[in-house]
Backbone as CSV, one residue per row, in Angstrom:
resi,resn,N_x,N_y,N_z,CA_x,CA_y,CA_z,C_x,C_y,C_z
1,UNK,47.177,46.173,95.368,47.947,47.359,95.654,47.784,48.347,94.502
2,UNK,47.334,49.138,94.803,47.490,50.778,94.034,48.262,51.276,93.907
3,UNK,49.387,52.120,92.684,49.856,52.855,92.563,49.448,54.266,91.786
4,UNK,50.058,55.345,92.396,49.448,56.935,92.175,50.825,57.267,92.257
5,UNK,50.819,58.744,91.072,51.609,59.621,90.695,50.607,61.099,90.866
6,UNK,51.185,61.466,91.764,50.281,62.924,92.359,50.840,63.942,91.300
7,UNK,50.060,64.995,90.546,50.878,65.622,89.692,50.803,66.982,90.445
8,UNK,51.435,68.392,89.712,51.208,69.617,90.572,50.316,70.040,91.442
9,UNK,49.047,70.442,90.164,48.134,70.908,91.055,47.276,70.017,92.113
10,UNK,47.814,69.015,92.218,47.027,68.010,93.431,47.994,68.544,94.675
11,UNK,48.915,68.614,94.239,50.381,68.345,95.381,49.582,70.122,96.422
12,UNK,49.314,70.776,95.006,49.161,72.537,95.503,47.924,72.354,96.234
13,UNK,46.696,71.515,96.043,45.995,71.503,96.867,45.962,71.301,98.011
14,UNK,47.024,69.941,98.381,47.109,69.084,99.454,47.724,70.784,100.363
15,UNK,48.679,71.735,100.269,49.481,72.588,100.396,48.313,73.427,100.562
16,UNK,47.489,73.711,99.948,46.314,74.992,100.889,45.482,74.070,101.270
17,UNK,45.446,72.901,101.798,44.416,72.099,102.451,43.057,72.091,101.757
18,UNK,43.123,72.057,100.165,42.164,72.358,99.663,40.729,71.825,100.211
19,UNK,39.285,71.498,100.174,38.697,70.653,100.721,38.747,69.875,99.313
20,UNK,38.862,69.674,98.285,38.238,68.841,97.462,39.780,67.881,97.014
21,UNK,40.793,68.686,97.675,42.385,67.770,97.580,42.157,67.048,98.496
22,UNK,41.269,67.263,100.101,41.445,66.187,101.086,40.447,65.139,100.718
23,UNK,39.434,65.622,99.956,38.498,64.413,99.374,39.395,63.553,98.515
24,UNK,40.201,64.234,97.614,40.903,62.950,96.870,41.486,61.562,97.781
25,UNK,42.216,62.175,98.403,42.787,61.305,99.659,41.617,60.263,100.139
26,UNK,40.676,60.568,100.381,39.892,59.733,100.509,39.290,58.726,99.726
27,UNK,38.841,59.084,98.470,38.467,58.446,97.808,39.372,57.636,96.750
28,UNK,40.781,57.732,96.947,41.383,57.022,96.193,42.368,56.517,97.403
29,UNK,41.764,56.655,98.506,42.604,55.670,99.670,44.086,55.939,99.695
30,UNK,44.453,56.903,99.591,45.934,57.379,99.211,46.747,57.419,100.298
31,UNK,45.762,57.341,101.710,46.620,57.163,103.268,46.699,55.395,103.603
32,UNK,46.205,53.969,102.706,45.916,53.507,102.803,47.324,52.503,102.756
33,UNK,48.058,52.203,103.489,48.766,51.707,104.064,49.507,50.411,102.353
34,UNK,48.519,49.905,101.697,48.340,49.340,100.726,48.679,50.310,99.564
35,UNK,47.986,51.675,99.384,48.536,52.283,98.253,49.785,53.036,98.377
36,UNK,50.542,53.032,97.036,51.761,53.368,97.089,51.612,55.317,96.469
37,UNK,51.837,55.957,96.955,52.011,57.153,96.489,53.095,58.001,96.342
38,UNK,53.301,58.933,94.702,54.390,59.105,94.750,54.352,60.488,94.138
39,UNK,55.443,61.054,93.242,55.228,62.777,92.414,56.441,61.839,92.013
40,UNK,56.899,63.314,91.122,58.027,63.597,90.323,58.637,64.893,90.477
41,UNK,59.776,64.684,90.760,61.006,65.718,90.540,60.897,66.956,89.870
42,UNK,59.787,66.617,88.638,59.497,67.462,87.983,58.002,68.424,88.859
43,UNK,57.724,67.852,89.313,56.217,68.671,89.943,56.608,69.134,91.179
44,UNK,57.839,68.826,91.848,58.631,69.462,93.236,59.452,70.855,92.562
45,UNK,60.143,70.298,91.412,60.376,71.739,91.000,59.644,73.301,90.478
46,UNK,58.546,71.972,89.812,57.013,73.186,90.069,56.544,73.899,90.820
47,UNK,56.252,73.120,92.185,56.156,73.584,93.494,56.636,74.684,93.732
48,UNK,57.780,74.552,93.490,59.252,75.682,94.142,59.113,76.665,93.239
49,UNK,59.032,76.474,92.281,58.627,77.917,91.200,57.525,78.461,91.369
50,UNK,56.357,77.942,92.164,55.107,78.596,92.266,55.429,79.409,93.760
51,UNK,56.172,78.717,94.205,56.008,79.291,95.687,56.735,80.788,95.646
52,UNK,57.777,80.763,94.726,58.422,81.901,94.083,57.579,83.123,93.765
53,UNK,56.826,82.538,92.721,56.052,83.502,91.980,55.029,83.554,92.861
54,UNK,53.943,83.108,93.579,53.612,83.512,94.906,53.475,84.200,95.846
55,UNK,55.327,84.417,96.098,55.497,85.352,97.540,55.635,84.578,98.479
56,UNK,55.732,83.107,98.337,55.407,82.445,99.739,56.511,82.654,100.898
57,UNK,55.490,82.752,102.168,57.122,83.575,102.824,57.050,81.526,103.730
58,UNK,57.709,81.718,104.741,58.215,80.873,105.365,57.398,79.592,105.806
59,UNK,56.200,79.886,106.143,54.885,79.215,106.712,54.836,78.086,105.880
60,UNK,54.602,79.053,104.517,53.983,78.641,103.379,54.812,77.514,102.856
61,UNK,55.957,77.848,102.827,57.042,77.347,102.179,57.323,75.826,103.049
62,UNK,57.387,75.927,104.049,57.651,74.955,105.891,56.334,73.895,105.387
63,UNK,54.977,74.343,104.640,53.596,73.249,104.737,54.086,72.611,103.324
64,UNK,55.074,73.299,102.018,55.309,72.934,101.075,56.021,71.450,101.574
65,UNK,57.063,72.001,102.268,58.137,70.564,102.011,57.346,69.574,103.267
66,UNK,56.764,69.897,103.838,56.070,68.859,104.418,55.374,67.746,104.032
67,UNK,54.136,68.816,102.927,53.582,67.844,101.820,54.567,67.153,101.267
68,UNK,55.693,67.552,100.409,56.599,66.537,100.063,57.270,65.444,100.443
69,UNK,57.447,65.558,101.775,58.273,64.789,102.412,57.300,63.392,103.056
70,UNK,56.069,63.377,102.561,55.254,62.297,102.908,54.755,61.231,101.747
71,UNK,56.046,61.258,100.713,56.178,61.064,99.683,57.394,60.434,99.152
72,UNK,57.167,59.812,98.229,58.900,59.304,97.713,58.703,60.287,96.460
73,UNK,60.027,60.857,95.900,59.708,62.293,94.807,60.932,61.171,93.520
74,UNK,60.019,60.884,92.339,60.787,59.690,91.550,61.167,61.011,90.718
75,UNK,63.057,60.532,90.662,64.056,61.181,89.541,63.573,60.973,88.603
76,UNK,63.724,61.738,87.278,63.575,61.602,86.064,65.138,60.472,85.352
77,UNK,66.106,60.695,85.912,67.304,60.420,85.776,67.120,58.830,85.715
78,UNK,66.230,58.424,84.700,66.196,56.570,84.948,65.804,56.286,83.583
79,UNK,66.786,55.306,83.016,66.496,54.685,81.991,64.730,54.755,81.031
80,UNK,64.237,53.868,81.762,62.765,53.580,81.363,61.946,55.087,81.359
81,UNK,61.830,56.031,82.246,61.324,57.197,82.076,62.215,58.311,81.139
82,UNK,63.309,57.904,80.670,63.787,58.643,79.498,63.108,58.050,77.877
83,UNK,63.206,56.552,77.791,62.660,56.123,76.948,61.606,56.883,76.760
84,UNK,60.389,56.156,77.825,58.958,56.584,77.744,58.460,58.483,77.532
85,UNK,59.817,59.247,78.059,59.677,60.776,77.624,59.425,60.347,76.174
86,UNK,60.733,60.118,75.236,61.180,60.043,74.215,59.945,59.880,73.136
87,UNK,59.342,59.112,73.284,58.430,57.791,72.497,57.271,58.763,72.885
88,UNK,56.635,59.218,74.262,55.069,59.901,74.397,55.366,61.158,73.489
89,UNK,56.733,61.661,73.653,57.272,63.280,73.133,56.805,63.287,71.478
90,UNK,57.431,62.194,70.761,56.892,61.814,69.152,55.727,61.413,69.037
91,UNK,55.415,60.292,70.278,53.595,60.268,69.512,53.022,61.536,69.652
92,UNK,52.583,62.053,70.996,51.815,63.173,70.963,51.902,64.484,69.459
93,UNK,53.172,64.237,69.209,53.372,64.873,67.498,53.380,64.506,66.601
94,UNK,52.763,63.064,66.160,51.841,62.533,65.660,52.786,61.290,64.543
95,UNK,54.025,61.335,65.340,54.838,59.902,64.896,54.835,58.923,65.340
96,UNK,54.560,58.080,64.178,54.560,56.620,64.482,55.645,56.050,65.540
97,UNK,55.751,55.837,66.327,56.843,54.827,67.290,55.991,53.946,67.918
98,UNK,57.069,52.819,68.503,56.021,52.107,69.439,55.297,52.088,70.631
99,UNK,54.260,51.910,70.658,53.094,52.692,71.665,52.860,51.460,72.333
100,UNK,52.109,51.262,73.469,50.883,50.494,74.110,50.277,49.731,73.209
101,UNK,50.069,48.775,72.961,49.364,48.112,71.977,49.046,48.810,70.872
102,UNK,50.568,49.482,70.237,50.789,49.626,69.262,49.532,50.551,68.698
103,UNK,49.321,51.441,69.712,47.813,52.515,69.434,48.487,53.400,68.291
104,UNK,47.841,53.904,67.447,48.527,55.002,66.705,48.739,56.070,66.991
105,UNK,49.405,57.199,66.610,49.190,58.710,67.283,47.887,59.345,67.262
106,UNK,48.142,60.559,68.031,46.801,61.092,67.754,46.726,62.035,65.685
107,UNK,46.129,62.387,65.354,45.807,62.935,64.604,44.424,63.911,64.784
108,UNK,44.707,65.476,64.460,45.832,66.208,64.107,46.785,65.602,65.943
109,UNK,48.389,65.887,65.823,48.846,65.632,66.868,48.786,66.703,67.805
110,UNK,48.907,66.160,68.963,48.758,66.961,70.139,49.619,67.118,71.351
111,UNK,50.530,68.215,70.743,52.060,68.621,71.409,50.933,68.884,72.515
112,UNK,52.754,68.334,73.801,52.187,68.871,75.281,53.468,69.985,75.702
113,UNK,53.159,70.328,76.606,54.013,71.145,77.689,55.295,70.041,78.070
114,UNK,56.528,70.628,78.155,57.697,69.198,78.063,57.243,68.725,79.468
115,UNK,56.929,69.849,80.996,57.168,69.218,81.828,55.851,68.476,82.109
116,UNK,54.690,68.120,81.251,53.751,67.219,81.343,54.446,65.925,80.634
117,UNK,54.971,66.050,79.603,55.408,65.134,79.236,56.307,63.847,80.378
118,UNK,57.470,64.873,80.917,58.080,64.236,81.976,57.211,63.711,82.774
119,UNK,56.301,64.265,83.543,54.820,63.930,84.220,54.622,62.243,84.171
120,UNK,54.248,62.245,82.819,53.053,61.206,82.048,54.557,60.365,81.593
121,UNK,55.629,60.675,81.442,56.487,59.712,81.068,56.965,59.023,82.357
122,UNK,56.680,59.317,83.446,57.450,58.701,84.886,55.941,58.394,85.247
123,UNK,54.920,58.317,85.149,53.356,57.486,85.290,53.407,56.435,84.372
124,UNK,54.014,56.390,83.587,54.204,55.188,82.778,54.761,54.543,83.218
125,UNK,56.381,54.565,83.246,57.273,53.919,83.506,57.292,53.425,85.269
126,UNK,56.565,54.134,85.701,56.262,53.444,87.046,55.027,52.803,87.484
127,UNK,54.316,52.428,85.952,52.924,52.189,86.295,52.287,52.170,87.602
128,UNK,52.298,53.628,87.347,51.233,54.293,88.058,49.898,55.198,87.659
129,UNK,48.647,55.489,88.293,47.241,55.898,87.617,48.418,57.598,87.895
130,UNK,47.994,58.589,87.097,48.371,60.048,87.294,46.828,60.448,88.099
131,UNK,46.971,60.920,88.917,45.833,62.430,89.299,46.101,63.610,88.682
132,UNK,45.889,63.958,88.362,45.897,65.721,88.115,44.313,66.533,88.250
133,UNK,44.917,67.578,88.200,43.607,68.248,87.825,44.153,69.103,86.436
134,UNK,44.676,68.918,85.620,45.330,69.252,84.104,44.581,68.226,83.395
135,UNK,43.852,68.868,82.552,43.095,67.758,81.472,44.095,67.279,80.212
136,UNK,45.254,68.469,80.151,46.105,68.182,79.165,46.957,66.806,79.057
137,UNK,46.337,65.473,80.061,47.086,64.389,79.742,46.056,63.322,79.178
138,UNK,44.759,63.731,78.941,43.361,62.917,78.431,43.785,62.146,77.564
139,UNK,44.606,62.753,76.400,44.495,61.740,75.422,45.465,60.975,75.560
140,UNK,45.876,60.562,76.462,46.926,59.847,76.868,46.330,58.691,77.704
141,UNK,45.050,58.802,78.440,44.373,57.752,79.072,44.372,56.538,77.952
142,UNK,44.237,55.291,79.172,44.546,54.322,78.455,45.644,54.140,77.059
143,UNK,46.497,54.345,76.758,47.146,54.193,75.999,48.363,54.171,76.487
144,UNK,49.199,55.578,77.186,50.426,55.588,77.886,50.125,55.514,79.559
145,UNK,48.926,55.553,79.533,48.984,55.638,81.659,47.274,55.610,81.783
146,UNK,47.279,55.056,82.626,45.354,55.726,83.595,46.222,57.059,83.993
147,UNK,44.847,57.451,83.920,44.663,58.936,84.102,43.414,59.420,84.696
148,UNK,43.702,59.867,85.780,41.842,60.099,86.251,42.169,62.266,86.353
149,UNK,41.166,62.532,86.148,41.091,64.284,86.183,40.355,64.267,87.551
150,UNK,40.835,65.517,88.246,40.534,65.533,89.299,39.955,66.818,89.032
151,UNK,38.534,66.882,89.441,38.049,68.444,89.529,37.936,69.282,90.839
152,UNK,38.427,70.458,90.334,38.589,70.932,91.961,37.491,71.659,92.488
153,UNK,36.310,71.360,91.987,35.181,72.238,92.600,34.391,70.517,92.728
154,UNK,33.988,70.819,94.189,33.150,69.575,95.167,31.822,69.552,94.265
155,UNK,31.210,68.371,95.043,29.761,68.429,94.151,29.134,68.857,95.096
C-alpha cells in the first residue's frame, strides 16, 4: 500500500485538468483502490486563496471542491504534525534537534515558506511520499519525507 500527500500545485492541476496532472494519476496509481491519497488543510486553504486571487467565478470554484472532496483533507490540529512542524521549522534553520537518523541540518540553513513547512510536516507525520511540483521541499528528501518533484511540462 502507498501513501501520497498531494501538495498545491498538483491539487491546481488536477482543477484545470492539466494533461501532465492526469499523467501523475497514472503513474503513481493514485486511483488505485490500494493507494491511499490525501492533502492538507493547509493546501485547501491555498486553493481558496488562489481561486480568490484568480477571479474564479462559480464553475471554477464547483471543479475546486470537487477535486477536494475525492480526498480525505488531514488537519494540522494533531499532535505528531505539530511536533514534526516544530523540529523540520529548526532544522531547515540549521539547528541541531532530532532528525531521521539523526541527519544533521542543512548548512548554510535553508528557511522554508511556513505553509511548506506545514506541507512536509503532515508528509511526515503521516508517512506519506509528498508530490509537488515546488522543488522547495528537495532537501528534505529522504531525511523528513520521500519527496518526488513533479514537472509540469510532459516529455
Amino acid at each position: 500500500m502507498s501513501n501520497f500527500l498531494l501538495d498545491t500545485g498538483l491539487l491546481l492541476g488536477f482543477c484545470r485538468s492539466a494533461p501532465w496532472a492526469l499523467q501523475v494519476r497514472t503513474v503513481h496509481s493514485l486511483e488505485d483502490p490500494e493507494t491511499m491519497v490525501f492533502t492538507s488543510i493547509v493546501c485547501h486553504g491555498e486553493l481558496l486563496s488562489l481561486a480568490e486571487k484568480f477571479g474564479w467565478g462559480r464553475d471554477r470554484r464547483t471543479q475546486l471542491q470537487e477535486v477536494m472532496a475525492t480526498m480525505p483533507v488531514t488537519d494540522i490540529n494533531n499532535e505528531s504534525i505539530l511536533e514534526a512542524y516544530a523540529r523540520i521549522d529548526a532544522w531547515t534553520h540549521g539547528k541541531s534537534v532530532t532528525s531521521p537518523d539523526s541527519t544533521p541540518p542543512p548548512k548554510p540553513a535553508i528557511p522554508m515558506k511556513q505553509n511548506d513547512i506545514w506541507i512536509a510536516a503532515t508528509a511526515h507525520a503521516i508517512d506519506a511520499v509528498l508530490l509537488s511540483t515546488d522543488k522547495d521541499f528537495e532537501h528534505l528528501n529522504n531525511v523528513w519525507l520521500k519527496f518526488v518533484y513533479i514537472d509540469q511540462k510532459l516529455d
